[in-house]
N, C-alpha and C positions, 0 to 999 in steps of 0.2 A: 186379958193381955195386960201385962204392965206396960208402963210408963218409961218415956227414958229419962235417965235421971238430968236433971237440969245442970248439969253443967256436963256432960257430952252429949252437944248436939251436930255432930257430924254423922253423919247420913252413910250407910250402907255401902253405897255409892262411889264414896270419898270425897264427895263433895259439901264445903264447908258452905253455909247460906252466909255467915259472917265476913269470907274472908271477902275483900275487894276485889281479887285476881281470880278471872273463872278461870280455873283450868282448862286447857284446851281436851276434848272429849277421846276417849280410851276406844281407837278401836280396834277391834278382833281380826286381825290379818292370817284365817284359818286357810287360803287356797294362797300358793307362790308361783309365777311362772317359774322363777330361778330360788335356790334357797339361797338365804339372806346371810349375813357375814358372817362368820365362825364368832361364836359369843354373844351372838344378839338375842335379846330376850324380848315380850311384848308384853310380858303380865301377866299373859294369859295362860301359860303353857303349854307353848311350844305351838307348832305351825306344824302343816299340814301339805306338800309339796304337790304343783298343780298334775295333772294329770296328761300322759302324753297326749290322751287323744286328744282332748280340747286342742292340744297345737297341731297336730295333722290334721282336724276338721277344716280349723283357720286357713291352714293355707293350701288347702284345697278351693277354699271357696274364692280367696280371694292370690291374681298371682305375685310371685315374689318380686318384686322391684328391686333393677338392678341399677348397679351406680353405675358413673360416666366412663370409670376404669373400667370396667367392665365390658363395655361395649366399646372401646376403644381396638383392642386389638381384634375383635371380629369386623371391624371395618377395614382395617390395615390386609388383613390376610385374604379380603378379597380379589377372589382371581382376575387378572388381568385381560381385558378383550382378548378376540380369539386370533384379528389381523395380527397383532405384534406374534402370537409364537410362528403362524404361518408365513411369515416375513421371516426369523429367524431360523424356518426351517430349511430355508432353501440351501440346495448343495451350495458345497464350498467352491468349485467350479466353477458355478453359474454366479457368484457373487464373484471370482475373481475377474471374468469373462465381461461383465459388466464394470468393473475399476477400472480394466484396461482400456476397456470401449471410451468411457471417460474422459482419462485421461488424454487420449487420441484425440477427443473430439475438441474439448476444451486448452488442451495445451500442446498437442502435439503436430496438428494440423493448421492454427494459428500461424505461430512460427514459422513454419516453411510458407507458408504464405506469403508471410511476410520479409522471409528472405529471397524468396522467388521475385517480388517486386521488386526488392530495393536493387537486387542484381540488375535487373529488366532496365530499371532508374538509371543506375552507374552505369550499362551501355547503352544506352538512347538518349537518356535528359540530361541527368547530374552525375559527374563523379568527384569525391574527397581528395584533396591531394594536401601535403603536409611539406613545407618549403624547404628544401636541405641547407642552403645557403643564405648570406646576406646580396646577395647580386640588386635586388630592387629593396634594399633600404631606403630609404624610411618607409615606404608605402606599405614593404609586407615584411614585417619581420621574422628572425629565422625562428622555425619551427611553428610560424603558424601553419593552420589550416583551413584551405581555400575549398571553394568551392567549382567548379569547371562545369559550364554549362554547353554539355555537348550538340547540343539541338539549333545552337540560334545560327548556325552558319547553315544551314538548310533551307534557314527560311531568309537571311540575310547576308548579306558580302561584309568583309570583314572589313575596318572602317580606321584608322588612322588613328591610335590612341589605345586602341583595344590592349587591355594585358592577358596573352595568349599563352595556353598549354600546347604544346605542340613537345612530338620528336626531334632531337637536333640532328644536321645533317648526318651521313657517314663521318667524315672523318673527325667526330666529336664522340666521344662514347655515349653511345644509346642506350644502356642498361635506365637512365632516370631521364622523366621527361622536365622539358626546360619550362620556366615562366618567365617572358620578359613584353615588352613594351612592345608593339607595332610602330615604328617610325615612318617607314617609307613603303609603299604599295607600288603593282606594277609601274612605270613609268616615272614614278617618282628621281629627283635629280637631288643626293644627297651629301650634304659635305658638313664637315667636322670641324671649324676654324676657330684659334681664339677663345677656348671653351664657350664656344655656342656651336647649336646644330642647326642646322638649315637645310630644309623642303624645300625644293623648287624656290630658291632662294630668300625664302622667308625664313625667321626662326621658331621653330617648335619648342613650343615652352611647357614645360610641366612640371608643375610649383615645387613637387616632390622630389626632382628629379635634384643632381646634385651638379655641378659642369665639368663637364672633359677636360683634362690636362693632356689630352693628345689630340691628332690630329689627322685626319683622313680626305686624303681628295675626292672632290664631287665624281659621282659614279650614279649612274641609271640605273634601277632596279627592274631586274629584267624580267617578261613576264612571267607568270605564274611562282612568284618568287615573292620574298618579304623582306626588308632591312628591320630588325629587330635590337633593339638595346635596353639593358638593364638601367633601371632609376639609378640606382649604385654608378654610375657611370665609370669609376674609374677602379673599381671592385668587382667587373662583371665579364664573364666570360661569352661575350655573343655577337652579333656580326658587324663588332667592327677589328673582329681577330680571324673568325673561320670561316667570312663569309655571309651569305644571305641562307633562306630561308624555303625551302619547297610548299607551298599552301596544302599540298596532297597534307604534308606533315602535322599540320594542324591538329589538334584533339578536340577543343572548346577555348570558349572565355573563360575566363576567371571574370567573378560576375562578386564574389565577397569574399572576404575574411572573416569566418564563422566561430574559428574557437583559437585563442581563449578569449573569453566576453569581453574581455577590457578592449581587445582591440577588434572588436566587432567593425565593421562598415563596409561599403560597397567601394568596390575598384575602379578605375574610369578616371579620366580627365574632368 
Protein backbone atom coordinates (compact mmCIF):
# COMPACT_ATOMS: atom_id res chain seq x y z
CA UNK A 1 0.00 0.00 0.00
CA UNK A 2 1.43 3.37 -0.56
CA UNK A 3 1.60 6.31 1.23
CA UNK A 4 -0.27 9.58 0.82
CA UNK A 5 1.75 11.97 -0.38
CA UNK A 6 2.49 14.58 2.20
CA UNK A 7 1.00 17.40 1.04
CA UNK A 8 -2.72 15.92 0.51
CA UNK A 9 -3.86 15.06 3.70
CA UNK A 10 -7.46 15.22 3.57
CA UNK A 11 -9.23 12.17 4.20
CA UNK A 12 -11.60 10.30 2.12
CA UNK A 13 -14.12 11.47 4.01
CA UNK A 14 -13.72 15.14 3.49
CA UNK A 15 -12.71 15.84 6.19
CA UNK A 16 -9.57 18.10 6.78
CA UNK A 17 -7.76 17.24 10.45
CA UNK A 18 -6.07 20.88 9.86
CA UNK A 19 -8.83 22.94 9.22
CA UNK A 20 -10.23 24.58 12.56
CA UNK A 21 -14.02 24.32 11.50
CA UNK A 22 -15.34 20.71 11.83
CA UNK A 23 -17.81 20.46 9.33
CA UNK A 24 -21.05 19.61 10.48
CA UNK A 25 -21.58 15.62 9.68
CA UNK A 26 -23.18 14.40 5.98
CA UNK A 27 -26.10 12.51 6.59
CA UNK A 28 -27.74 10.00 4.30
CA UNK A 29 -31.51 11.03 4.20
CA UNK A 30 -32.40 7.55 2.03
CA UNK A 31 -36.42 7.15 3.56
CA UNK A 32 -38.81 10.73 3.03
CA UNK A 33 -42.20 10.94 4.54
CA UNK A 34 -42.91 13.76 1.86
CA UNK A 35 -40.26 14.36 -1.07
CA UNK A 36 -38.15 17.25 -0.50
CA UNK A 37 -38.09 20.43 -2.84
CA UNK A 38 -37.76 20.28 -6.37
CA UNK A 39 -33.89 20.79 -6.80
CA UNK A 40 -32.61 19.52 -3.73
CA UNK A 41 -29.64 17.52 -3.66
CA UNK A 42 -27.90 15.58 -0.41
CA UNK A 43 -24.62 14.28 -2.05
CA UNK A 44 -25.54 11.28 -1.92
CA UNK A 45 -27.76 10.55 -4.88
CA UNK A 46 -30.93 11.08 -4.70
CA UNK A 47 -33.46 9.75 -1.91
CA UNK A 48 -35.56 7.29 -1.66
CA UNK A 49 -39.47 8.24 -0.90
CA UNK A 50 -40.98 6.71 2.38
CA UNK A 51 -43.27 3.96 1.80
CA UNK A 52 -47.14 4.04 2.19
CA UNK A 53 -47.35 1.51 4.56
CA UNK A 54 -45.33 2.68 7.28
CA UNK A 55 -48.02 5.69 7.29
CA UNK A 56 -51.25 3.48 7.38
CA UNK A 57 -49.54 1.25 10.12
CA UNK A 58 -48.90 4.71 11.98
CA UNK A 59 -52.11 5.68 12.02
CA UNK A 60 -53.65 2.80 12.80
CA UNK A 61 -52.00 2.36 15.79
CA UNK A 62 -52.16 5.57 17.05
CA UNK A 63 -55.74 7.82 16.45
CA UNK A 64 -55.73 11.09 14.39
CA UNK A 65 -56.02 14.22 16.53
CA UNK A 66 -58.31 16.40 15.64
CA UNK A 67 -58.23 20.29 16.26
CA UNK A 68 -60.62 22.60 18.08
CA UNK A 69 -62.35 23.53 14.53
CA UNK A 70 -62.98 20.63 14.07
CA UNK A 71 -65.09 19.51 16.86
CA UNK A 72 -66.72 22.85 16.91
CA UNK A 73 -69.33 22.26 14.55
CA UNK A 74 -70.27 18.70 15.95
CA UNK A 75 -71.10 20.41 18.95
CA UNK A 76 -73.15 23.17 17.43
CA UNK A 77 -75.26 20.62 15.42
CA UNK A 78 -76.19 18.86 18.31
CA UNK A 79 -79.80 18.00 18.57
CA UNK A 80 -81.95 20.03 20.64
CA UNK A 81 -84.05 18.23 23.71
CA UNK A 82 -86.95 16.49 22.80
CA UNK A 83 -89.60 18.84 25.21
CA UNK A 84 -88.82 22.04 22.86
CA UNK A 85 -90.10 20.13 19.38
CA UNK A 86 -93.06 18.42 21.47
CA UNK A 87 -93.94 21.90 22.67
CA UNK A 88 -93.62 23.23 19.13
CA UNK A 89 -95.73 20.50 17.88
CA UNK A 90 -98.78 21.25 19.39
CA UNK A 91 -101.71 22.19 16.89
CA UNK A 92 -102.23 25.47 15.98
CA UNK A 93 -105.70 25.65 17.58
CA UNK A 94 -104.71 24.59 20.76
CA UNK A 95 -101.89 27.18 20.97
CA UNK A 96 -104.50 29.92 19.82
CA UNK A 97 -107.11 28.47 22.28
CA UNK A 98 -104.62 29.01 24.95
CA UNK A 99 -103.62 33.09 23.80
CA UNK A 100 -107.04 33.77 24.08
CA UNK A 101 -107.63 31.99 27.46
CA UNK A 102 -104.72 34.42 28.45
CA UNK A 103 -105.57 37.17 27.48
CA UNK A 104 -109.05 36.64 29.17
CA UNK A 105 -107.69 35.91 32.25
CA UNK A 106 -105.01 38.41 32.55
CA UNK A 107 -106.40 41.42 30.74
CA UNK A 108 -109.80 40.97 29.99
CA UNK A 109 -111.40 39.93 33.06
CA UNK A 110 -109.39 42.48 35.12
CA UNK A 111 -110.87 45.31 33.63
CA UNK A 112 -114.40 44.66 33.87
CA UNK A 113 -113.83 44.12 37.18
CA UNK A 114 -112.59 46.80 37.65
CA UNK A 115 -115.22 48.67 35.93
CA UNK A 116 -117.96 46.77 37.70
CA UNK A 117 -116.53 48.35 40.88
CA UNK A 118 -115.92 51.66 40.11
CA UNK A 119 -119.70 51.89 38.72
CA UNK A 120 -120.74 50.00 42.12
CA UNK A 121 -118.44 53.21 43.73
CA UNK A 122 -120.32 56.14 41.46
CA UNK A 123 -123.75 54.61 42.83
CA UNK A 124 -123.22 54.10 46.41
CA UNK A 125 -119.93 56.00 47.68
CA UNK A 126 -118.27 58.36 45.12
CA UNK A 127 -119.18 60.00 42.20
CA UNK A 128 -116.88 62.60 39.68
CA UNK A 129 -118.56 65.67 38.86
CA UNK A 130 -116.68 68.42 36.58
CA UNK A 131 -118.17 72.27 37.61
CA UNK A 132 -119.78 73.88 34.51
CA UNK A 133 -119.85 77.31 36.02
CA UNK A 134 -118.23 79.90 38.13
CA UNK A 135 -121.37 80.23 40.64
CA UNK A 136 -118.86 79.19 43.92
CA UNK A 137 -115.76 81.06 42.99
CA UNK A 138 -113.20 81.22 44.59
CA UNK A 139 -113.78 77.87 46.37
CA UNK A 140 -114.28 75.77 43.22
CA UNK A 141 -113.06 76.95 40.16
CA UNK A 142 -114.67 76.52 36.67
CA UNK A 143 -114.01 73.26 35.28
CA UNK A 144 -112.68 71.58 38.20
CA UNK A 145 -113.34 68.24 39.30
CA UNK A 146 -115.06 67.41 42.52
CA UNK A 147 -115.63 64.67 44.01
CA UNK A 148 -119.38 63.86 45.62
CA UNK A 149 -119.70 61.55 48.31
CA UNK A 150 -122.89 59.76 48.02
CA UNK A 151 -122.88 57.70 51.34
CA UNK A 152 -122.38 60.24 54.24
CA UNK A 153 -126.04 61.30 54.19
CA UNK A 154 -127.18 57.76 55.18
CA UNK A 155 -125.14 57.73 57.88
CA UNK A 156 -125.45 61.49 58.80
CA UNK A 157 -128.05 64.71 58.49
CA UNK A 158 -126.74 67.14 56.33
CA UNK A 159 -125.19 70.02 58.43
CA UNK A 160 -125.11 73.88 57.83
CA UNK A 161 -121.96 74.75 55.50
CA UNK A 162 -122.11 71.50 53.55
CA UNK A 163 -121.35 72.01 49.69
CA UNK A 164 -123.96 69.82 48.07
CA UNK A 165 -124.68 68.05 44.65
CA UNK A 166 -128.08 67.81 44.36
CA UNK A 167 -130.85 68.24 41.50
CA UNK A 168 -132.36 71.62 41.08
CA UNK A 169 -135.95 72.14 41.56
CA UNK A 170 -138.47 71.66 38.54
CA UNK A 171 -138.71 74.91 37.45
CA UNK A 172 -134.78 75.22 36.96
CA UNK A 173 -133.53 72.93 34.22
CA UNK A 174 -132.54 69.63 35.44
CA UNK A 175 -130.49 68.29 32.52
CA UNK A 176 -127.02 69.33 35.11
CA UNK A 177 -126.94 68.80 38.63
CA UNK A 178 -126.17 71.91 40.82
CA UNK A 179 -123.14 72.54 43.56
CA UNK A 180 -123.76 75.14 45.92
CA UNK A 181 -123.40 75.90 49.64
CA UNK A 182 -126.19 74.72 52.38
CA UNK A 183 -127.10 78.03 54.08
CA UNK A 184 -130.19 77.40 55.86
CA UNK A 185 -131.91 73.92 57.10
CA UNK A 186 -135.46 73.18 58.12
CA UNK A 187 -136.49 75.92 60.32
CA UNK A 188 -133.79 78.04 59.83
CA UNK A 189 -134.99 82.15 59.56
CA UNK A 190 -132.89 83.62 56.76
CA UNK A 191 -132.50 87.23 55.54
CA UNK A 192 -130.16 88.82 53.11
CA UNK A 193 -129.43 92.58 54.38
CA UNK A 194 -126.49 94.97 53.68
CA UNK A 195 -124.49 92.39 51.97
CA UNK A 196 -124.56 90.11 54.88
CA UNK A 197 -126.48 86.93 55.28
CA UNK A 198 -128.06 86.06 58.59
CA UNK A 199 -129.17 82.51 60.29
CA UNK A 200 -131.62 82.90 62.73
CA UNK A 201 -130.32 86.25 63.06
CA UNK A 202 -126.70 85.81 63.24
CA UNK A 203 -124.34 86.08 60.39
CA UNK A 204 -122.97 83.22 58.32
CA UNK A 205 -119.66 83.88 57.39
CA UNK A 206 -117.68 82.06 54.88
CA UNK A 207 -114.21 83.40 54.22
CA UNK A 208 -114.54 82.27 50.55
CA UNK A 209 -117.68 83.59 50.03
CA UNK A 210 -117.91 87.06 48.26
CA UNK A 211 -121.08 89.67 49.73
CA UNK A 212 -124.59 90.05 48.23
CA UNK A 213 -125.30 93.23 46.47
CA UNK A 214 -129.02 92.24 46.87
CA UNK A 215 -131.34 91.64 49.12
CA UNK A 216 -133.95 89.22 50.54
CA UNK A 217 -136.47 89.27 53.25
CA UNK A 218 -136.16 86.92 56.27
CA UNK A 219 -138.15 83.74 55.42
CA UNK A 220 -138.41 80.21 57.28
CA UNK A 221 -137.09 77.45 55.49
CA UNK A 222 -139.76 75.02 55.45
CA UNK A 223 -139.38 71.49 56.29
CA UNK A 224 -137.80 69.03 54.41
CA UNK A 225 -136.42 71.88 52.31
CA UNK A 226 -132.81 73.73 51.92
CA UNK A 227 -131.88 77.57 51.35
CA UNK A 228 -128.81 76.97 49.35
CA UNK A 229 -126.38 79.74 47.81
CA UNK A 230 -123.45 80.04 45.71
CA UNK A 231 -119.96 81.51 47.25
CA UNK A 232 -120.03 83.61 43.91
CA UNK A 233 -122.91 85.41 45.66
CA UNK A 234 -123.80 87.70 43.08
CA UNK A 235 -122.76 85.33 39.99
CA UNK A 236 -124.97 82.33 41.12
CA UNK A 237 -128.09 81.08 40.12
CA UNK A 238 -129.75 79.37 43.42
CA UNK A 239 -132.26 79.99 46.07
CA UNK A 240 -132.20 83.41 46.47
CA UNK A 241 -133.85 83.52 42.70
CA UNK A 242 -135.95 79.95 42.25
CA UNK A 243 -136.45 79.18 45.53
CA UNK A 244 -135.44 76.54 48.19
CA UNK A 245 -134.23 73.19 47.92
CA UNK A 246 -136.23 69.60 48.24
CA UNK A 247 -133.55 67.33 50.56
CA UNK A 248 -135.24 64.09 48.54
CA UNK A 249 -133.04 66.08 45.80
CA UNK A 250 -129.82 65.82 47.32
CA UNK A 251 -127.11 63.43 45.58
CA UNK A 252 -123.90 63.75 48.01
CA UNK A 253 -121.29 66.21 49.53
CA UNK A 254 -118.76 67.49 47.65
CA UNK A 255 -116.05 66.27 50.04
CA UNK A 256 -112.84 67.68 47.41
CA UNK A 257 -111.40 69.18 44.56
CA UNK A 258 -109.37 66.35 43.07
CA UNK A 259 -108.07 67.45 39.63
CA UNK A 260 -106.20 69.55 38.41
CA UNK A 261 -103.46 69.20 41.29
CA UNK A 262 -102.81 72.62 41.79
CA UNK A 263 -106.13 73.13 43.15
CA UNK A 264 -106.38 70.05 45.08
CA UNK A 265 -108.17 70.48 48.73
CA UNK A 266 -110.96 69.58 50.68
CA UNK A 267 -114.42 71.52 50.65
CA UNK A 268 -116.14 72.70 53.88
CA UNK A 269 -116.05 75.67 56.09
Amino acid sequence: MSEPESGDMTPSNGWNPEQKDIPAPRIRHDRWVTPPPEGWVDGFGGYVADEPAAESKTRERLPQARRPEQLRPQAEARPLPEARPQAEARPQAEQSFFSVRKILRDVVFPLLIAFVVAMFAQATVAKPYQIPSGSMLPTIQLQDRILANRLIYRLHSIERGDVIVFQPPEIVDQSTPYVKRVVGLPGDRVEIIHGKTLVNGDEFVVPTASSPTYTRQAETVPDGMLFVLGDNRNESSDSHIWGYVPMDNVIGRADIVYWPPKNLHLLGI
